[in-house]
C-alpha positions as CSV (number, residue, x, y, z in Angstrom):
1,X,-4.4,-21.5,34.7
2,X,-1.5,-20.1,36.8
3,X,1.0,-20.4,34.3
4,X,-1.8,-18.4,31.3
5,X,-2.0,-16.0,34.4
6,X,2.1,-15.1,34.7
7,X,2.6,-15.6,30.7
8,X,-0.4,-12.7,30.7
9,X,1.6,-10.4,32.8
10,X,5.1,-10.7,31.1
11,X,3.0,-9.8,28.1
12,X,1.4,-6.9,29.7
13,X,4.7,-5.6,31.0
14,X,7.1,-6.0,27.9
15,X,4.0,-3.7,26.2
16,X,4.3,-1.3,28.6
17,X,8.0,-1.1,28.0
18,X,7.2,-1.1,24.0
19,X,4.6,1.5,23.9
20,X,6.8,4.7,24.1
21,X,8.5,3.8,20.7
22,X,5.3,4.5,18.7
23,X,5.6,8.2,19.8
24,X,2.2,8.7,21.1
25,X,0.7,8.5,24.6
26,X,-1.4,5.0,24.6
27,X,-2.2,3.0,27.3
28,X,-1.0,-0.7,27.1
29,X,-4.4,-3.3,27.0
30,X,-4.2,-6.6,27.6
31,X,-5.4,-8.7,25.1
32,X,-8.5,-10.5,26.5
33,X,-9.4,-6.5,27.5
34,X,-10.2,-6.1,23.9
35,X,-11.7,-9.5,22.8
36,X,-8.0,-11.2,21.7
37,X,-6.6,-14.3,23.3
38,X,-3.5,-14.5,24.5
39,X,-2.7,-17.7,23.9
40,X,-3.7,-17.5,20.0
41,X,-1.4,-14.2,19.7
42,X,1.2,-15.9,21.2
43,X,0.4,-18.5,18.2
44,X,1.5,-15.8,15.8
45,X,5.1,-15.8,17.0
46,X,5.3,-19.8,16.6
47,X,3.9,-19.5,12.7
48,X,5.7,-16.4,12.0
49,X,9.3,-17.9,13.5
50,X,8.3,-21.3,11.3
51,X,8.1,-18.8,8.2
52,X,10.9,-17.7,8.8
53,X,13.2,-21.0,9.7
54,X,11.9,-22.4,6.2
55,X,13.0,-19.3,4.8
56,X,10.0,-17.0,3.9
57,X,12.0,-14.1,4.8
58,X,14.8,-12.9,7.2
59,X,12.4,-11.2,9.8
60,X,9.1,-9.7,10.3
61,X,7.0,-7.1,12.9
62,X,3.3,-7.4,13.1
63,X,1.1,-4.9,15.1
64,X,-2.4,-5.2,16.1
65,X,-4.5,-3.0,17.6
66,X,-8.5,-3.0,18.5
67,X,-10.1,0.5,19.1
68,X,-7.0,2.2,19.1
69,X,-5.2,-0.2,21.9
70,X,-2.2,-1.7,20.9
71,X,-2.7,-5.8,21.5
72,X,0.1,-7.1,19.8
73,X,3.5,-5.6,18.0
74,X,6.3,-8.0,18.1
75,X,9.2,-8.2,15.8
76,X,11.1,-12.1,14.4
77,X,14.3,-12.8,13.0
78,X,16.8,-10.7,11.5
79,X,16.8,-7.5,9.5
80,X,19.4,-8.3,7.4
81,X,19.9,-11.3,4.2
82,X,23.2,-12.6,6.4
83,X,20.9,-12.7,9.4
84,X,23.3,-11.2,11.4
85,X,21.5,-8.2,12.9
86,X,18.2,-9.0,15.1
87,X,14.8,-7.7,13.6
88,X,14.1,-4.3,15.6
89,X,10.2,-3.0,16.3
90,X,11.3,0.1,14.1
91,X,12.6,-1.5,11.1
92,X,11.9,0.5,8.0
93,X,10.4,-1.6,4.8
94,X,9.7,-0.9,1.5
95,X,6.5,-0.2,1.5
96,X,5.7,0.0,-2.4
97,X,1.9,0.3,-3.3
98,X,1.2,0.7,0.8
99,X,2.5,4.2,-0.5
100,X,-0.6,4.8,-2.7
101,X,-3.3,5.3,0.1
102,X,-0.8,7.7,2.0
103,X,-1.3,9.9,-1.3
104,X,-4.7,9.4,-2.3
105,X,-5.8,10.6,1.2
106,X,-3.2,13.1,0.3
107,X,-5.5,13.6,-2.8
108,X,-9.0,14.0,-0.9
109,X,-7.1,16.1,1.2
110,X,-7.2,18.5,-1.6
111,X,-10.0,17.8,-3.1
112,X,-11.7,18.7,0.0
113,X,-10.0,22.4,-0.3
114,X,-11.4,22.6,-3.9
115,X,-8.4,22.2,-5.5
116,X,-10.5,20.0,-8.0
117,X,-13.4,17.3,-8.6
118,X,-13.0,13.7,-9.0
119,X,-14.9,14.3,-12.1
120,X,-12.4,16.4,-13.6
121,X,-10.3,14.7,-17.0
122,X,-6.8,14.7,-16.1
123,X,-5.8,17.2,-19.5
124,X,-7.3,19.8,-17.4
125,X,-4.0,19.6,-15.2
126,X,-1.8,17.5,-17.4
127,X,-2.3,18.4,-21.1
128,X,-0.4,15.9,-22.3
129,X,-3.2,13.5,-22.0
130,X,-5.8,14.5,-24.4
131,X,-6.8,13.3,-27.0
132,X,-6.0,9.3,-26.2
133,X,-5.8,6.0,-28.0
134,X,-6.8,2.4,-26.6
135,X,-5.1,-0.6,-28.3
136,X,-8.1,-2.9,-28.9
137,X,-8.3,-6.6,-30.2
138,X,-9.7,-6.5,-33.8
139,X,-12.6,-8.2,-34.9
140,X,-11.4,-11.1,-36.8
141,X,-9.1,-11.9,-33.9
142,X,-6.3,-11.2,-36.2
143,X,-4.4,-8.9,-33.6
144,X,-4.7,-5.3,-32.3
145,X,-5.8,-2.0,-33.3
146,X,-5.6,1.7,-32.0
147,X,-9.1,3.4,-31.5
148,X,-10.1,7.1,-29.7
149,X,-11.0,6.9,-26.3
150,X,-14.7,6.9,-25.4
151,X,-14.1,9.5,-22.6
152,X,-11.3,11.1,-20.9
153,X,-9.2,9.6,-18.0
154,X,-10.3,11.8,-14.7
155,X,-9.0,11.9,-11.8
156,X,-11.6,9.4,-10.0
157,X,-10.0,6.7,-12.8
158,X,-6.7,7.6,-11.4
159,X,-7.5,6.6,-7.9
160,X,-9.6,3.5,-8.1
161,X,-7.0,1.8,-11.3
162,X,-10.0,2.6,-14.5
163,X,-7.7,4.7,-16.2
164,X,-6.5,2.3,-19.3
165,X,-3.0,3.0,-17.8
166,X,-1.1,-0.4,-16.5
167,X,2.2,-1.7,-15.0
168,X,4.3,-2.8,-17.9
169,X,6.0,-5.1,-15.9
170,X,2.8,-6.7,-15.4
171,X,2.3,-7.7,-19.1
172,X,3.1,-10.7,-20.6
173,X,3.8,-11.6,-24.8
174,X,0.1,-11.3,-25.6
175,X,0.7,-7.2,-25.3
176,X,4.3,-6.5,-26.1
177,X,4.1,-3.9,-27.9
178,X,2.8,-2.1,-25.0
179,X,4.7,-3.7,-22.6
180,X,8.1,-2.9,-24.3
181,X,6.9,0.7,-24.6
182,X,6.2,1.1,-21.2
183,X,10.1,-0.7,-20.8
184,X,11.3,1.9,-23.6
185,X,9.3,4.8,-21.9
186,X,10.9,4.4,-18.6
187,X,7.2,4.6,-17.1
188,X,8.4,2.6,-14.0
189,X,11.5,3.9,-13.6
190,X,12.7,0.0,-14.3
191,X,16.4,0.2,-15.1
192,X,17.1,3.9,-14.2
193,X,15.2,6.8,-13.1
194,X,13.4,9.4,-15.2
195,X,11.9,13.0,-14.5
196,X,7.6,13.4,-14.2
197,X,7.5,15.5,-17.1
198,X,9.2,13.3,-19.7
199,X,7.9,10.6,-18.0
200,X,4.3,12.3,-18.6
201,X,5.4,12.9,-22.0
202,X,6.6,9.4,-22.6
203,X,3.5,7.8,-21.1
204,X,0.7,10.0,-23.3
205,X,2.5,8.6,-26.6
206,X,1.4,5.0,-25.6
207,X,-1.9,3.6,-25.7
208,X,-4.2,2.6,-23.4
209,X,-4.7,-0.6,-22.4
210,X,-8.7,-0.3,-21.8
211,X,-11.4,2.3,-22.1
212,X,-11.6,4.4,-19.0
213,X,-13.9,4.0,-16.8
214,X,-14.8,0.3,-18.1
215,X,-12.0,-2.2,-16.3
216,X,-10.0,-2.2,-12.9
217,X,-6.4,-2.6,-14.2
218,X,-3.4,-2.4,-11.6
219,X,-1.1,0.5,-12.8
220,X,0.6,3.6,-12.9
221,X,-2.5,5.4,-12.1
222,X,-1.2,6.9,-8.8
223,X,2.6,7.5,-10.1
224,X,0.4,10.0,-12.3
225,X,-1.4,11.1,-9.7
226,X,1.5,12.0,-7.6
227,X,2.4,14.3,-10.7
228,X,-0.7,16.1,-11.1
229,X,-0.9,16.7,-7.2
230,X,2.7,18.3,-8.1
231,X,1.4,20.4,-10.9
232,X,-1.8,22.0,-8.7
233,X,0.2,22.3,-5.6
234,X,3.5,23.7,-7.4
235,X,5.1,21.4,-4.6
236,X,7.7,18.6,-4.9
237,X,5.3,15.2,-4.0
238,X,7.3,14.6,-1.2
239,X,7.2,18.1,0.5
240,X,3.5,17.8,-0.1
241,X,2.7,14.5,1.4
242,X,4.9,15.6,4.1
243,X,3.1,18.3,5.0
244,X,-0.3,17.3,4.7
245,X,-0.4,14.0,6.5
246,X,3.0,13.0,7.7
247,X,3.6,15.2,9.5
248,X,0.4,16.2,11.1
249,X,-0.1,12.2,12.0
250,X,3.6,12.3,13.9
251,X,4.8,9.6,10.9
252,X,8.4,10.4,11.4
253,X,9.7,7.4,9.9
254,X,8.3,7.6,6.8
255,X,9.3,9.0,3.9
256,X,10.3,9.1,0.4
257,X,14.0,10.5,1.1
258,X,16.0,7.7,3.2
259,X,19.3,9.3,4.3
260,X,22.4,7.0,3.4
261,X,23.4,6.6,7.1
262,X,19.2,5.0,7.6
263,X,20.1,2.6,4.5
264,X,21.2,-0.2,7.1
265,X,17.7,0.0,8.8
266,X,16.2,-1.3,5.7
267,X,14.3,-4.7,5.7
268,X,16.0,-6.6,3.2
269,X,15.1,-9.9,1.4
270,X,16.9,-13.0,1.2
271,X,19.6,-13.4,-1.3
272,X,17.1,-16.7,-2.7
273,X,14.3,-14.8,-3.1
274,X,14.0,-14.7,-7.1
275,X,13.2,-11.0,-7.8
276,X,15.6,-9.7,-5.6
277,X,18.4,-9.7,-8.4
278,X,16.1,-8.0,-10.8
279,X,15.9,-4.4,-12.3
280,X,12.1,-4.5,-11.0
281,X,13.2,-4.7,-7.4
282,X,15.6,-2.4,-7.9
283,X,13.1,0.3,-8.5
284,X,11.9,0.2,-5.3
285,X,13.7,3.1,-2.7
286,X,15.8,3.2,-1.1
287,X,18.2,6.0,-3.0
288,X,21.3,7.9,-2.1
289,X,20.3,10.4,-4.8
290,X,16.8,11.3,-6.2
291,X,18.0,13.9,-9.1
292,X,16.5,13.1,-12.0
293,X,13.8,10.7,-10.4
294,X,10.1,11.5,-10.0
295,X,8.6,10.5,-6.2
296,X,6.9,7.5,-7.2
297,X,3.2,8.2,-6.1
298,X,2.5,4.5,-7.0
299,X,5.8,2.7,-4.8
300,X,8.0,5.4,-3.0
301,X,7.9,5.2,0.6
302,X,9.5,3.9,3.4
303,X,8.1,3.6,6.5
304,X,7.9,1.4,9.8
305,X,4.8,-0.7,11.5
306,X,4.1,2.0,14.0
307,X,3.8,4.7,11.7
308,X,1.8,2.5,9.3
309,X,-0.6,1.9,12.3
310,X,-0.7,5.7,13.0
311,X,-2.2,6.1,9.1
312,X,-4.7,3.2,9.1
313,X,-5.6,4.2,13.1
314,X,-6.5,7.7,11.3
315,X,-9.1,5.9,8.4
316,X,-10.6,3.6,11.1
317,X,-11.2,7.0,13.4
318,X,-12.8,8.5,10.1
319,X,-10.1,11.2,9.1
320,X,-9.1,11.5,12.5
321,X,-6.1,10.8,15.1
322,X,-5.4,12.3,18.3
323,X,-6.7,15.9,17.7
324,X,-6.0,16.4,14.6
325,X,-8.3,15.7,11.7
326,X,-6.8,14.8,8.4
327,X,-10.1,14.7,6.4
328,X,-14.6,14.5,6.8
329,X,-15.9,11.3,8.1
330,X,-17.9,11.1,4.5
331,X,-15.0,11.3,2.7
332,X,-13.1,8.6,4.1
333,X,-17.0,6.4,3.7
334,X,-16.3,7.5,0.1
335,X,-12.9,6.4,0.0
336,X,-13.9,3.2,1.9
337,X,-16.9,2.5,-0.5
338,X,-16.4,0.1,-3.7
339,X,-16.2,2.4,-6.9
340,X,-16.4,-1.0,-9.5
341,X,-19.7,-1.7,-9.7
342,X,-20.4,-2.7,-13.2
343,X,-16.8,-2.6,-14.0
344,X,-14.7,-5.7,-15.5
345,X,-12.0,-7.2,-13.5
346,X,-11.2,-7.0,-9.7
347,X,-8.3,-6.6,-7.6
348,X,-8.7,-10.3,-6.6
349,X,-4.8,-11.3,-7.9
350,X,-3.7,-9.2,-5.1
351,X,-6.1,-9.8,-2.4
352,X,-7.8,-12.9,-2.9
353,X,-11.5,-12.9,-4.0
354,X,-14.1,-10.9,-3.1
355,X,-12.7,-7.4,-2.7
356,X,-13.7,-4.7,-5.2
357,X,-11.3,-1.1,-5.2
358,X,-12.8,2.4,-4.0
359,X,-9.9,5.6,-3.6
360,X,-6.5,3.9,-2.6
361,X,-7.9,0.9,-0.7
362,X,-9.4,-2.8,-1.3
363,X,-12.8,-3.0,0.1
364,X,-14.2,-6.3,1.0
365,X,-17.9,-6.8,-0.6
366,X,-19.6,-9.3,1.2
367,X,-19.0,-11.5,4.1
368,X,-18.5,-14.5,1.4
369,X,-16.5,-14.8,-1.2
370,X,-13.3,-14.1,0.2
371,X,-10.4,-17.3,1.0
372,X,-9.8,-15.2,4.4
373,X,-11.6,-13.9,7.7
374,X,-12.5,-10.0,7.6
375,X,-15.8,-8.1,7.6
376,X,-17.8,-6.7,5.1
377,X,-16.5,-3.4,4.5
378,X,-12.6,-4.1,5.5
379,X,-10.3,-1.9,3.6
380,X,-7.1,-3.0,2.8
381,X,-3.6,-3.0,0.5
382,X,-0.3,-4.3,0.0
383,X,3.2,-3.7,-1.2
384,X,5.4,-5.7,-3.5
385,X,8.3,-6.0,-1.1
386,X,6.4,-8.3,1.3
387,X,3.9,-5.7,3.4
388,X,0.1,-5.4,4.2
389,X,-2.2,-3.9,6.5
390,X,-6.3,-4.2,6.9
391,X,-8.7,-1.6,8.4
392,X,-12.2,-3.4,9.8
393,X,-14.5,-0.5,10.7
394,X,-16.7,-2.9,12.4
395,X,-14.7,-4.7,14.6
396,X,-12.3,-1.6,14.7
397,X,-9.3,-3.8,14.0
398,X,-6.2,-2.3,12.7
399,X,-3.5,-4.8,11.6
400,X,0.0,-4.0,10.0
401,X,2.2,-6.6,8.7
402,X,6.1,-5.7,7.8
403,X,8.1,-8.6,5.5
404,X,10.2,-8.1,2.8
405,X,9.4,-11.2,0.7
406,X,8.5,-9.7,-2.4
407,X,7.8,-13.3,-4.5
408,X,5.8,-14.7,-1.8
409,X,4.2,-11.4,-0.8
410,X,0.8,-12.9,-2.0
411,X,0.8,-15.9,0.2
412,X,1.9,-13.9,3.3
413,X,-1.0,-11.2,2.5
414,X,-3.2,-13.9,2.9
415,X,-1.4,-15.6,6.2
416,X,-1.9,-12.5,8.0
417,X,-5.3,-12.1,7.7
418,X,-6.0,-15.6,9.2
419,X,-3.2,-14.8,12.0
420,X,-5.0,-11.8,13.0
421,X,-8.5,-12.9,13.3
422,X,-7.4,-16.3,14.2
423,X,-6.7,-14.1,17.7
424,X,-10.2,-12.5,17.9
425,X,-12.3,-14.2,20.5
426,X,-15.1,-11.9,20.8
């Protein structure tokens, strides 16, 4: 008991010392103070280290925090492929798709100010999509055909994925046609960078993949989104997001403009991780020059496990973060709510099953179901290069989880979740 006493205490202090680098006042807990063992967090360092001496990845930082308290935020390994520099607290990742709820609160943040409705077709603000196609199977089986869409994309389809849009890169033989358009199009910015407008252009000229409205389907929904929030705004995307939450939630580390002396602060994956090699990874920030790229609404930012805790902190307060309130606590319910019912598909090949999607996030449906502990109602997402973080609003658990392992990213998602609650004692 002595010995859990001492180990306590040398927690306690070295969280006191870490504190001060999230750039906020806070007031270090110990765990048991907010229902975590410390024994079982200390169980996270042993699984994390073994992921990372089989060689999951180079390095990792995990934070957790319970009504706002920091319990945990400890950083393993190395930074680096070469392991040769130690994995530092402030790392910055890759974030990838964790970039899309930064903009669709972004998003509500204007929609809020009247800028528009949810309800609104996107050709109100981006012409170039009216008057849409859908590639459909035929009857007879015999292959595909284009038909007029039912109903135009809005904005709401852009936020929760029911727009017909898709990743390319996500497509296998069965649709190449659209999946080598997408490739030809540039859509993803896979192989070289392209500007919104042509890329706006480029996309409208290829079909849709379902009706809108009618099927969840991953995709470039938010990339477009970033683009229309340029068009209304008459801002550059990264300016904008900037502004409006970045800046106003002290997220100083995050952005979609690394400069080329920050390049070596960059989480990077092994050299034997399979996708690191390829054009798709490549796509991914960061870049020494962004002429002639759009901000990637979808996959842009870079950003650190403190700052990432400062965003999901703000949902779990309800639009809200030390003072300064980002959005109405109904609007982050609405946000937070599923916006699938009836719908095909699910984001379960990203979360695991039992999640349905509302306005940037996951949302967990039921307390069964899913392969992982959580509550009904916890909100999460990931990014392709190896990160994830989950917001319960009834246990108010924030948990942030920094990798870059982009093939196994799945698998890790999944690990975190039963790290973290594997912690919670009451």
């Amino acid at each position: 008991m002595k010995s859990r006493v001492i180990v306590g205490a040398l927690i306690f202090a070295m969280f006191s010392l870490a504190y001060p680098s999230l750039g906020f006042p806070q007031t270090p807990v110990k765990p048991e103070t907010a229902g975590f063992s410390t024994d079982r967090l200390q169980n996270i360092g042993k699984v994390l280290q073994q992921e990372i001496d089989k060689g999951s990845f180079p390095g990792v930082v995990m934070l957790i925090a319970r009504n706002g308290k920091i319990v945990y935020y400890q950083a393993y390994g190395f930074l680096d492929a070469n392991k040769t520099k130690p994995m530092p607290k402030d790392a910055r990742f890759r974030v990838a798709s964790m970039t899309k709820p930064i903009v669709a609160t972004t998003a509500m943040m204007m929609a809020e100010q009247g800028k528009f409705s949810l309800l609104d077709p996107i050709s109100k603000y981006l012409p170039e999509f009216k008057n849409m196609t859908v590639e459909v199977k035929k009857a007879d089986g015999s292959g595909y055909e284009l038909v007029p869409a039912a109903r135009p994309i809005t904005i709401q389809d852009l936020l929760r994925h029911t727009s017909g849009f898709t990743y390319g890169s996500s497509l296998d033989a069965s649709r190449a046609t659209l999946r080598d358009a997408y490739y030809k199009g540039r859509i993803e910015q896979i192989g070289g960078g392209i500007p919104g407008d042509e890329m706006l252009k480029n996309l409208a000229k290829i079909p849709l993949l379902n009706q809108p409205g009618t099927t969840f389907e991953y995709s470039v929904s938010m990339d477009v989104m970033g683009l229309l929030l340029e068009r209304i705004s008459g801002k550059p995307l990264d300016v904008l997001v900037s502004e409006m939450v970045l800046k106003p939630l002290k997220m100083n580390d995050t952005t979609f403009r690394l400069p080329r002396n920050q390049f070596a602060l960059v989480a990077d994956p092994l050299d034997s991780d399979p996708l690191k090699n390829t054009d798709w990874w490549r796509s991914f920030p960061p870049y020494e020059d962004m002429s002639g790229r759009y901000f990637m609404a979808g996959s842009g930012l870079i950003s650190t496990a403190a700052d990432y805790f400062r965003f999901c902190q703000m949902i779990l307060n309800g639009g809200e973060l030390d003072g300064v309130r980002l959005l109405s606590p109904k609007t982050v319910q609405l946000m937070l709510s599923n916006h699938l019912q009836g719908m095909a598909a699910s984001p379960a090949p990203m979360t695991g099953p039992g999640y349905g999607f509302g306005l940037g996030f996951a949302i967990r449906l039921d307390d069964g179901m899913a392969v992982v502990p959580g509550s009904k109602g916890d909100a999460n997402w990931s990014g392709a290069g190896g990160t994830t973080f989950t917001i319960d609003p009834k246990e108010h658990i924030v948990g942030v989880f920094m990798a870059a392992a982009p093939t196994d990213r799945v698998a890790k998602r999944l690990l975190f979740k039963e790290l973290l609650y594997s912690a919670v004692v009451k």
